[in-house]
N, CA, C and O atoms as a Tinker XYZ file with bonds, in Angstrom:
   396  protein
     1  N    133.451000   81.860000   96.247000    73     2
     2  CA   132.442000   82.842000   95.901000    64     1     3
     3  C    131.214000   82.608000   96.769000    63     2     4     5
     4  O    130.806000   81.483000   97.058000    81     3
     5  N    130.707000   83.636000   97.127000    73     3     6
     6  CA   129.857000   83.245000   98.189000    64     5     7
     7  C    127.594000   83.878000   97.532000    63     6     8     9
     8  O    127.082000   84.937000   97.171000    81     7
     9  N    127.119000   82.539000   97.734000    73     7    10
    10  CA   125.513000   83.206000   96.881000    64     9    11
    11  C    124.725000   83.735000   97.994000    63    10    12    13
    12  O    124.535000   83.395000   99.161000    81    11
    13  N    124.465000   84.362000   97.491000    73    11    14
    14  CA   122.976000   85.151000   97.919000    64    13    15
    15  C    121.573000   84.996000   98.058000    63    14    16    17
    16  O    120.782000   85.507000   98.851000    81    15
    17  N    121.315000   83.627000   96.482000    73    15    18
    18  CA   120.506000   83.107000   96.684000    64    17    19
    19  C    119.689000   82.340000   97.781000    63    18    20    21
    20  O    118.681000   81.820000   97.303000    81    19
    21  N    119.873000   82.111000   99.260000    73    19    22
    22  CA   119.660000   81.594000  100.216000    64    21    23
    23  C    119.528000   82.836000  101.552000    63    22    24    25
    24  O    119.209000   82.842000  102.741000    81    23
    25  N    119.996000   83.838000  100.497000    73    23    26
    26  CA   120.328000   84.777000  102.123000    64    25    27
    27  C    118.922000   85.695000  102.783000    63    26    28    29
    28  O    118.259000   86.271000  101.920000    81    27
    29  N    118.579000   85.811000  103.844000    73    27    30
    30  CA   117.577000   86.213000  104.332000    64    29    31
    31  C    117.486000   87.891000  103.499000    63    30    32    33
    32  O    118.340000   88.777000  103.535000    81    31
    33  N    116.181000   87.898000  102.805000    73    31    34
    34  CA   115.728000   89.460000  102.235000    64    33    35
    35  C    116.044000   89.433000  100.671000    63    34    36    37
    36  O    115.671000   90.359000   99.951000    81    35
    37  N    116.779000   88.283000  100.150000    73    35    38
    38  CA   117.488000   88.107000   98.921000    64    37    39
    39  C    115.947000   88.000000   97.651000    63    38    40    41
    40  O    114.915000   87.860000   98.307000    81    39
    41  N    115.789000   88.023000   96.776000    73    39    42
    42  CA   114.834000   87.942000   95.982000    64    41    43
    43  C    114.097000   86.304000   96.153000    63    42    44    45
    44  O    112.925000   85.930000   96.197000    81    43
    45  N    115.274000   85.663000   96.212000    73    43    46
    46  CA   114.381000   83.874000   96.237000    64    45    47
    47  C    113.499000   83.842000   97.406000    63    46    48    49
    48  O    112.530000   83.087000   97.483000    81    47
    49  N    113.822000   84.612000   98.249000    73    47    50
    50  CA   112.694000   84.439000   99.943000    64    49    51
    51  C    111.668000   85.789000   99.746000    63    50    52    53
    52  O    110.854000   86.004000  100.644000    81    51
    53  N    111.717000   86.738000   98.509000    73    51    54
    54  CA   110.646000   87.247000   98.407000    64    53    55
    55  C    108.905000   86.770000   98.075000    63    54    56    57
    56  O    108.647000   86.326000   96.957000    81    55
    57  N    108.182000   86.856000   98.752000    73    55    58
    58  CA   106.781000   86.361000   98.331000    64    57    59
    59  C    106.545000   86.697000   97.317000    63    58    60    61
    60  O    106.693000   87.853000   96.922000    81    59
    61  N    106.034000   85.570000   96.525000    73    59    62
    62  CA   105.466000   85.803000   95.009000    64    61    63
    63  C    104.384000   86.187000   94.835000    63    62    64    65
    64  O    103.371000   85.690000   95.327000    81    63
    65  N    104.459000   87.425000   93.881000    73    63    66
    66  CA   103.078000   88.394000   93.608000    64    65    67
    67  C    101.936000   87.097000   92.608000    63    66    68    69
    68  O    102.186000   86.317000   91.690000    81    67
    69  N    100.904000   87.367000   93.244000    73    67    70
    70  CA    99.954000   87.091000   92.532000    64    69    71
    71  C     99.425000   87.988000   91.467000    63    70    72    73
    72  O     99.537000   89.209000   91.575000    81    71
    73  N     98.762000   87.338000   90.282000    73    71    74
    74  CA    98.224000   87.904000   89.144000    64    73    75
    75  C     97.351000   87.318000   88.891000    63    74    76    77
    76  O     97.188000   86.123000   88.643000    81    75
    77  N     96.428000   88.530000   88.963000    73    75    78
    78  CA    94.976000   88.243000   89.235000    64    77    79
    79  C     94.477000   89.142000   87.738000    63    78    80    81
    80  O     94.996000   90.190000   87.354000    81    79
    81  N     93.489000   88.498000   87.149000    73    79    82
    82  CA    92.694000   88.401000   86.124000    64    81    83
    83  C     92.472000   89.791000   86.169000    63    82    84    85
    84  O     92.324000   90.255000   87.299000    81    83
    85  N     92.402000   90.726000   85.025000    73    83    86
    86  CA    91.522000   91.836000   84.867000    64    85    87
    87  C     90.576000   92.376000   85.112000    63    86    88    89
    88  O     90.423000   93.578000   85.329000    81    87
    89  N     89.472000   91.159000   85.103000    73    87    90
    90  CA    88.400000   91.736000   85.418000    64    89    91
    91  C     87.859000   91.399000   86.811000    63    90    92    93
    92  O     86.762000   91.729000   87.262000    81    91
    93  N     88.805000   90.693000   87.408000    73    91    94
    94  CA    88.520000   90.204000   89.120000    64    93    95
    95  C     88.365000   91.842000   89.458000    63    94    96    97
    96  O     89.059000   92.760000   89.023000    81    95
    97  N     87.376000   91.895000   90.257000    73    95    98
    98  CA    86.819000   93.439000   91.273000    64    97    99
    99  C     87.499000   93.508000   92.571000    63    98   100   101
   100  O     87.482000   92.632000   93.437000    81    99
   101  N     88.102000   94.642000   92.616000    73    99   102
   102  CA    88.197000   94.564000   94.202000    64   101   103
   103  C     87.384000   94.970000   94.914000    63   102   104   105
   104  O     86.735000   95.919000   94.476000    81   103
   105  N     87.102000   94.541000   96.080000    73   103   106
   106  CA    86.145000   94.842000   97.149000    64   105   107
   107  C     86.172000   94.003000   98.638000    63   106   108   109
   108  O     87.053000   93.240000   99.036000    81   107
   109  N     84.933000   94.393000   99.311000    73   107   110
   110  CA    85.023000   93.639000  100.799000    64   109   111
   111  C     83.990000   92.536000  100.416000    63   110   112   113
   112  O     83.066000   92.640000   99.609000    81   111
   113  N     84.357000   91.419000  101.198000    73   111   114
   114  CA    83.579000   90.230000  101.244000    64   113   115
   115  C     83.376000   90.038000  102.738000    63   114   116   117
   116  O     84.330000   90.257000  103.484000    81   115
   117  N     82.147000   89.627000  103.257000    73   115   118
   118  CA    82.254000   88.687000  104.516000    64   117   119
   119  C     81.431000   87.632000  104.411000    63   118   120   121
   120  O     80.237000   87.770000  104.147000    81   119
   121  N     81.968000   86.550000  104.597000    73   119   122
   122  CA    81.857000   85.016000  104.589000    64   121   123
   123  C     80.069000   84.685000  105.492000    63   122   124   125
   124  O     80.086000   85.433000  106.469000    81   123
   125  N     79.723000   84.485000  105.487000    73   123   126
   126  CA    78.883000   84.136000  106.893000    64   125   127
   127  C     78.072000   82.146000  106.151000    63   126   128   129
   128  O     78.238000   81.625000  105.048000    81   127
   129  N     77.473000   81.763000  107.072000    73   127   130
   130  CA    77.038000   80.454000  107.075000    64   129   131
   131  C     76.292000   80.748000  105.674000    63   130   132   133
   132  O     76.206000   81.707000  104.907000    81   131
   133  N     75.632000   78.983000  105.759000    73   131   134
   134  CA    74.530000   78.926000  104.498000    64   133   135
   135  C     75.042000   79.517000  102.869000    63   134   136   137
   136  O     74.332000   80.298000  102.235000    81   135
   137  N     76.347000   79.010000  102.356000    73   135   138
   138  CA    76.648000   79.321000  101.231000    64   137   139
   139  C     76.577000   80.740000  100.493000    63   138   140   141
   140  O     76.558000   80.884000   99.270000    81   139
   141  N     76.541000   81.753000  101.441000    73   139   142
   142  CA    76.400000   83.079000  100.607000    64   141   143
   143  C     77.062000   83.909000  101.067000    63   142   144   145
   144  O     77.057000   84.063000  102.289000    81   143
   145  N     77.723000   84.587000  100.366000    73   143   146
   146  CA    78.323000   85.978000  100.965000    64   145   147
   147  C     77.761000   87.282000  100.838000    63   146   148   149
   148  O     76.801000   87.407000  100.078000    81   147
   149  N     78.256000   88.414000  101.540000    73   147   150
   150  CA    78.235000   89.228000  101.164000    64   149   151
   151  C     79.150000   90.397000  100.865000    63   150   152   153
   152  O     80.013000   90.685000  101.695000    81   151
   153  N     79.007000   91.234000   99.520000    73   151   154
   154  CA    79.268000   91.959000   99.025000    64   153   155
   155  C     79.362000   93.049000   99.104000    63   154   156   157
   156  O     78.468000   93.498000   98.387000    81   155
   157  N     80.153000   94.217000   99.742000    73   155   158
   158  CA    79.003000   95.663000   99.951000    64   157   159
   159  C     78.178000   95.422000  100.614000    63   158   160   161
   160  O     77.181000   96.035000  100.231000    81   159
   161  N     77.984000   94.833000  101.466000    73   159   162
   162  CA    76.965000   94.396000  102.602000    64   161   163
   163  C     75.685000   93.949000  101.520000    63   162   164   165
   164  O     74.591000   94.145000  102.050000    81   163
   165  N     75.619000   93.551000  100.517000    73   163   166
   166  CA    74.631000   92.870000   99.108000    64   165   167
   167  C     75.083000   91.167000   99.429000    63   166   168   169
   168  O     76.195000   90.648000   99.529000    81   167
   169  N     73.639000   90.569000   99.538000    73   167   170
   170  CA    74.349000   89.180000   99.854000    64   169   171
   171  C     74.079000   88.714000   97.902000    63   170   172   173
   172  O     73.635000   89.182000   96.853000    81   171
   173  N     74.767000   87.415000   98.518000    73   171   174
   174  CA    75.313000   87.384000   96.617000    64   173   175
   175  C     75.539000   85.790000   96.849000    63   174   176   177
   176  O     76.211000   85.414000   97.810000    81   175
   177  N     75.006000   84.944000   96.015000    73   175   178
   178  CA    75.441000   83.334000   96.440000    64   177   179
   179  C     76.841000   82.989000   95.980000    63   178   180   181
   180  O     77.368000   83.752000   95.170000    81   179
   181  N     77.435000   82.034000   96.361000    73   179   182
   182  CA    78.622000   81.456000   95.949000    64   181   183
   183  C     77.829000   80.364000   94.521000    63   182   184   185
   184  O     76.651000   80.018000   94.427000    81   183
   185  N     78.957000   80.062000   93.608000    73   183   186
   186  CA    78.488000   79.455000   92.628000    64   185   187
   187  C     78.937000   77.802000   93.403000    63   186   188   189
   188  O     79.696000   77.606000   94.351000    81   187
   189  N     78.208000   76.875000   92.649000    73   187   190
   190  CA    78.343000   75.403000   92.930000    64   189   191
   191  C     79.604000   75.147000   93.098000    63   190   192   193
   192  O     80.068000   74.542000   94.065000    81   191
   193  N     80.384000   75.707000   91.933000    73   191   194
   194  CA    81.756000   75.366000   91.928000    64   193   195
   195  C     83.136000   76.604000   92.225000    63   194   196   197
   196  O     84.267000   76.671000   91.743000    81   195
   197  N     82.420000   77.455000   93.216000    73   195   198
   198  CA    83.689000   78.636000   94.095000    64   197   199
   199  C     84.353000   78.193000   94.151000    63   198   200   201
   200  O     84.329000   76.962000   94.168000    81   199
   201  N     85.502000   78.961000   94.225000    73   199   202
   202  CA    87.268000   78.769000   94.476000    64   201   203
   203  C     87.282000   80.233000   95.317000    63   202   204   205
   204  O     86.943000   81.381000   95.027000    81   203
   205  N     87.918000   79.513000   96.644000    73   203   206
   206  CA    88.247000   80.718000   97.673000    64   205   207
   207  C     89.750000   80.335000   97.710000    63   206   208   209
   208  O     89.993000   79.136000   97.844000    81   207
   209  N     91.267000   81.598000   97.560000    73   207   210
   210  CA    92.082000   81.207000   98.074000    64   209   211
   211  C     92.331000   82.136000   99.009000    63   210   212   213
   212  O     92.032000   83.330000   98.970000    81   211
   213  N     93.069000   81.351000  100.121000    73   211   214
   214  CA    93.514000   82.520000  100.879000    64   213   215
   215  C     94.972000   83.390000  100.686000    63   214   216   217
   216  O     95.647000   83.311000   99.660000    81   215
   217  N     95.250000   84.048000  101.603000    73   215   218
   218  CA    96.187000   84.920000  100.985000    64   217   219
   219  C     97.812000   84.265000  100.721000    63   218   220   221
   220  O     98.777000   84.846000  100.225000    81   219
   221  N     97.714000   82.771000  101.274000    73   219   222
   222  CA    98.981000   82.019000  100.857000    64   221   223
   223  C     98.906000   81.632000   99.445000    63   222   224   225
   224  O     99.942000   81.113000   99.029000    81   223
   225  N     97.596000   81.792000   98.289000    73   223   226
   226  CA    97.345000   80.621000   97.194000    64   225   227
   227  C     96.449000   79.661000   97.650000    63   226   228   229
   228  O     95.921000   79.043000   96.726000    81   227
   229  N     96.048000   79.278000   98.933000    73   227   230
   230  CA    95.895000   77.767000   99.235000    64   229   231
   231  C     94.470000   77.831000   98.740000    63   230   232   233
   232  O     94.116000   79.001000   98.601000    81   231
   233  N     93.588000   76.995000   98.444000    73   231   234
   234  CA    92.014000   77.059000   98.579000    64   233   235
   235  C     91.663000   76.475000   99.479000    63   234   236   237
   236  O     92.196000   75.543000  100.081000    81   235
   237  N     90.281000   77.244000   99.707000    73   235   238
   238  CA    90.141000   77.285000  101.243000    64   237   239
   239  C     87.966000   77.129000  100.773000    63   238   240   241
   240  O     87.265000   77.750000   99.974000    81   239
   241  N     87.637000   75.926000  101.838000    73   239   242
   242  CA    86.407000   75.479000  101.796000    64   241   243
   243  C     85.751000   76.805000  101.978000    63   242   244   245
   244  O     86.388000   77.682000  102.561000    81   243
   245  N     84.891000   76.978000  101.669000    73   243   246
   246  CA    84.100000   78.052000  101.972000    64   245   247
   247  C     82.914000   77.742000  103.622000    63   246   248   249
   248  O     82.475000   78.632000  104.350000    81   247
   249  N     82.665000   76.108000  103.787000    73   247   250
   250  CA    82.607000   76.149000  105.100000    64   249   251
   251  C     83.316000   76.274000  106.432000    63   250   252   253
   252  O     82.831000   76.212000  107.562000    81   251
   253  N     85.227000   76.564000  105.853000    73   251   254
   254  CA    85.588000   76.884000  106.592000    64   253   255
   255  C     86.490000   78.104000  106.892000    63   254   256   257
   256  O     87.652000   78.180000  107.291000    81   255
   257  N     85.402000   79.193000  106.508000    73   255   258
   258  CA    86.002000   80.452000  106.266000    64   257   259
   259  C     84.814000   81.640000  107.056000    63   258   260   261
   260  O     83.646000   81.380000  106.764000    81   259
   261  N     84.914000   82.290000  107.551000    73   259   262
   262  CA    84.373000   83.596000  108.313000    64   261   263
   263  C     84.778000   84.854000  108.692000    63   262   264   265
   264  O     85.787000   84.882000  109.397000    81   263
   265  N     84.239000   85.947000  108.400000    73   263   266
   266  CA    84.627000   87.045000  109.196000    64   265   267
   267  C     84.795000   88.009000  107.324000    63   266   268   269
   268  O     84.412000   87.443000  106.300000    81   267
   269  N     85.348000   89.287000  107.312000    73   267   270
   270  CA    85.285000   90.267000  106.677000    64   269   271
   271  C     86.894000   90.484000  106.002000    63   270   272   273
   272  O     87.802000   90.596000  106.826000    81   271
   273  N     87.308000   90.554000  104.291000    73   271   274
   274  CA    88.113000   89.998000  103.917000    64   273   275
   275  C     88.042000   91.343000  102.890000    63   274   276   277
   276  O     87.016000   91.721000  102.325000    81   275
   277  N     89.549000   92.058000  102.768000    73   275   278
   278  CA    89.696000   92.412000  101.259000    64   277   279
   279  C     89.513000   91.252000  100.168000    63   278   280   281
   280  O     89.266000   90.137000  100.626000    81   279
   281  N     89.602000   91.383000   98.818000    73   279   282
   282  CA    89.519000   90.466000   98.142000    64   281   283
   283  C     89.480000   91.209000   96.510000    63   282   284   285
   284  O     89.396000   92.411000   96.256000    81   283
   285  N     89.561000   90.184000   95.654000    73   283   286
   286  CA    89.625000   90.335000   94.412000    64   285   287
   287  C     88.439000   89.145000   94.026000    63   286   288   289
   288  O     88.503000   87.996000   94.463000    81   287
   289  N     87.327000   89.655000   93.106000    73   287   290
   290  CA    86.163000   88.240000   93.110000    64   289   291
   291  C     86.085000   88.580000   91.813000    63   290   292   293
   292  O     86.379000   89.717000   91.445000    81   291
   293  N     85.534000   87.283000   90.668000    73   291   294
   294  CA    85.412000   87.176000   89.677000    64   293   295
   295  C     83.652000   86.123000   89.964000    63   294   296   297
   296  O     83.155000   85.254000   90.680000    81   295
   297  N     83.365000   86.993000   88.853000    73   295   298
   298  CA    81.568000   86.332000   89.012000    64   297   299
   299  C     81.213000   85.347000   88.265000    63   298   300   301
   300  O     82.218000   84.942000   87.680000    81   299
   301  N     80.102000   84.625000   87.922000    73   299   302
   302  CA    80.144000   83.691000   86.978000    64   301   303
   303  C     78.941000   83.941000   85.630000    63   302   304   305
   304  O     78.860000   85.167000   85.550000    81   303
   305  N     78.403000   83.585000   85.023000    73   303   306
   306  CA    77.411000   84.403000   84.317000    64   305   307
   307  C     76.147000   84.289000   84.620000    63   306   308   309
   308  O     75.408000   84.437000   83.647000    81   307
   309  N     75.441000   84.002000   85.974000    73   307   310
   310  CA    74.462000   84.390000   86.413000    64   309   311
   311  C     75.000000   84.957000   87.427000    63   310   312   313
   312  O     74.399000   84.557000   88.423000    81   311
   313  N     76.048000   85.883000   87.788000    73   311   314
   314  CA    76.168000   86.874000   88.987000    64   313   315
   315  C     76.431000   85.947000   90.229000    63   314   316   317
   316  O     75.911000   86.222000   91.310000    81   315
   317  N     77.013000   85.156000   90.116000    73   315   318
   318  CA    77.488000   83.905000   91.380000    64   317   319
   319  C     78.595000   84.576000   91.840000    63   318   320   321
   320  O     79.038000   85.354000   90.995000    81   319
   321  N     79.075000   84.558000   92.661000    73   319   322
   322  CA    80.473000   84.268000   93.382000    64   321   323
   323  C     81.016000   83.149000   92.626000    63   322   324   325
   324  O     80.550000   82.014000   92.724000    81   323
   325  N     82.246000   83.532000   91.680000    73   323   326
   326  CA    83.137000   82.098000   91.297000    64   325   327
   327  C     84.472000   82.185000   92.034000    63   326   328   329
   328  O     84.760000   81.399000   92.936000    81   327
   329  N     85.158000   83.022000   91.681000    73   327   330
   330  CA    86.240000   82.983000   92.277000    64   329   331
   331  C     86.699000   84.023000   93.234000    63   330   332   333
   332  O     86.102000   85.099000   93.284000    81   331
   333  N     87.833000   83.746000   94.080000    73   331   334
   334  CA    87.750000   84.817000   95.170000    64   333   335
   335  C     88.969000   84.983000   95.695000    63   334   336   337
   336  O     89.014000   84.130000   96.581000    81   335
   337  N     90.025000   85.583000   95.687000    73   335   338
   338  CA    91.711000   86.003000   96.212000    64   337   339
   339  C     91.994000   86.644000   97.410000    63   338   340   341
   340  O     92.402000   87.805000   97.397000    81   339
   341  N     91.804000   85.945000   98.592000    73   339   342
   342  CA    91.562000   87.184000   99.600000    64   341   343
   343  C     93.123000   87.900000   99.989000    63   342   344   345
   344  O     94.028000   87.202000  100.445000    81   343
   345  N     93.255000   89.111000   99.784000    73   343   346
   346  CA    94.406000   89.786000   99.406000    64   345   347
   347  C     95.021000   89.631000  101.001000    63   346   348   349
   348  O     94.490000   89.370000  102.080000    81   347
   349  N     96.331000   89.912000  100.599000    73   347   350
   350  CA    97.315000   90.535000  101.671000    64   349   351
   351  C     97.470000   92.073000  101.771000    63   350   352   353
   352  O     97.128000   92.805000  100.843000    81   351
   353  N     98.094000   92.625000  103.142000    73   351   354
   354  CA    98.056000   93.738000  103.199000    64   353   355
   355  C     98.635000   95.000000  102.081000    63   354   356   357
   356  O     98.369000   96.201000  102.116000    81   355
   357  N     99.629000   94.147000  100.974000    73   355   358
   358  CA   100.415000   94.345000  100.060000    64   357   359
   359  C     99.626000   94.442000   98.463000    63   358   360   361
   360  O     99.704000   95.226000   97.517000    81   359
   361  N     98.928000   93.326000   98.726000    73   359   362
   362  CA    98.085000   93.058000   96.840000    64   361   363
   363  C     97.037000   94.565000   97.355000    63   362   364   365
   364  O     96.943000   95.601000   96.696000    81   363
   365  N     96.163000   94.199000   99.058000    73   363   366
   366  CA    94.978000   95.497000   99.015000    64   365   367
   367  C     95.429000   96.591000   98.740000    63   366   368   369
   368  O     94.621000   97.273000   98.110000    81   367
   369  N     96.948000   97.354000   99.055000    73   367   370
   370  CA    97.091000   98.586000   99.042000    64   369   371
   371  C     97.597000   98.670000   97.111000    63   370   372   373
   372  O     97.670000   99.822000   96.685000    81   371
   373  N     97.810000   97.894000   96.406000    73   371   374
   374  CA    97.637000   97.967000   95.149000    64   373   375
   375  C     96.370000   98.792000   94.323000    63   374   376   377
   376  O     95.377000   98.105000   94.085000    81   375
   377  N     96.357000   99.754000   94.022000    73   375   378
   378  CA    95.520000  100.352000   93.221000    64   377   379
   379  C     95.131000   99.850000   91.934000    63   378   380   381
   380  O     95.929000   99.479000   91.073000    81   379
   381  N     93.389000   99.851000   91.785000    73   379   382
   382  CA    92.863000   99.202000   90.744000    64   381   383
   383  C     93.563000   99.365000   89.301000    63   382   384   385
   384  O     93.807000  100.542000   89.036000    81   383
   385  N     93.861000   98.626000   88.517000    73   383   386
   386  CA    94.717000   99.045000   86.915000    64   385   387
   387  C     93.425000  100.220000   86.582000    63   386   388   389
   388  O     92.463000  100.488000   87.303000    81   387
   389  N     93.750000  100.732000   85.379000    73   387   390
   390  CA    92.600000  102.046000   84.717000    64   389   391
   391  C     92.034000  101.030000   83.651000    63   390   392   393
   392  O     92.895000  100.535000   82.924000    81   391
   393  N     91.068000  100.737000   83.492000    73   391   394
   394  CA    90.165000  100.444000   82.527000    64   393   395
   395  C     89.757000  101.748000   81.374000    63   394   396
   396  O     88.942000  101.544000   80.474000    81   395
């Protein structure tokens, strides 16, 4: 009997969807120096304790990140940057759920 499980295009070598929190926003981010991003071109600080992943899962320093990013961001309760998902071409073309 011959598996499939191993075979190129088969479900086990499909990339695993991320699931991202409800209330994470989508939008554009760009990274730039000095701990802050911006938002909508709105600069906005990162919180003490950000979590950037990139689009593998991995987390990724925020000093070593630059340039202009789809993304999914979750804030903290003074309006920080906490968390941040920077999407693939696949999660961005996902349309927001309906609230």
């Amino acid at each position: 009997m011959l598996s499939l499980a191993g075979a190129p295009g088969s479900a086990a070598n499909a990339a695993p969807t991320r699931a991202f929190p409800e209330d994470a926003r989508k939008t554009t981010i760009t990274f730039a120096p000095a701990g802050a991003v911006l938002l909508d071109d709105e600069p906005v600080p990162l919180s003490p304790g950000a979590q950037i992943r990139d689009r593998a899962n991995r987390i990724v320093l925020p000093s070593h990140i630059r340039g202009e990013y789809k993304v999914r961001v979750k804030f903290d309760n003074q309006g920080q940057v906490h968390r941040v998902w920077i999407l693939t071409p696949e999660e961005a073309a996902v349309p927001d759920p309906k609230r």
